[in-house]
C-alpha positions, 0 to 999 in steps of 0.5 A, a space after each residue: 123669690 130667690 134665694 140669691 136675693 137678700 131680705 132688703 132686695 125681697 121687700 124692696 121687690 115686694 114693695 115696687 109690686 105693689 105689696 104691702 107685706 111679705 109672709 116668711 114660710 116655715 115648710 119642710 126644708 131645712 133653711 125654712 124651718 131653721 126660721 123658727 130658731 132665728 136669733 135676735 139678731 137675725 130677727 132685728 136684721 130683717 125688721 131693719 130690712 122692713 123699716 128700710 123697704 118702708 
């Protein structure tokens, strides 16, 4: 999905596709890999955003 979206508008998207979740890459690129350094904060943030998706 674009980067342009916000995590909430990814799993909402994913949501009304019929998904029943989203797997986060971790690859080569710099903004994937900083994934694996995330803080609480921004892991709570993205919980949240799942929680809001349903």
């Amino acid at each position: 999905m674009p980067d342009s979206l916000t995590m909430q508008e990814k799993l909402a998207s994913a949501k009304e596709a019929g998904y029943d979740f989203v797997e986060l890459s971790v690859d080569e690129s710099d903004a994937k890999i900083a994934r694996l350094d995330w803080s609480d904060a921004q892991i709570a943030s993205v919980l949240d955003a799942g929680r809001k998706a349903g």
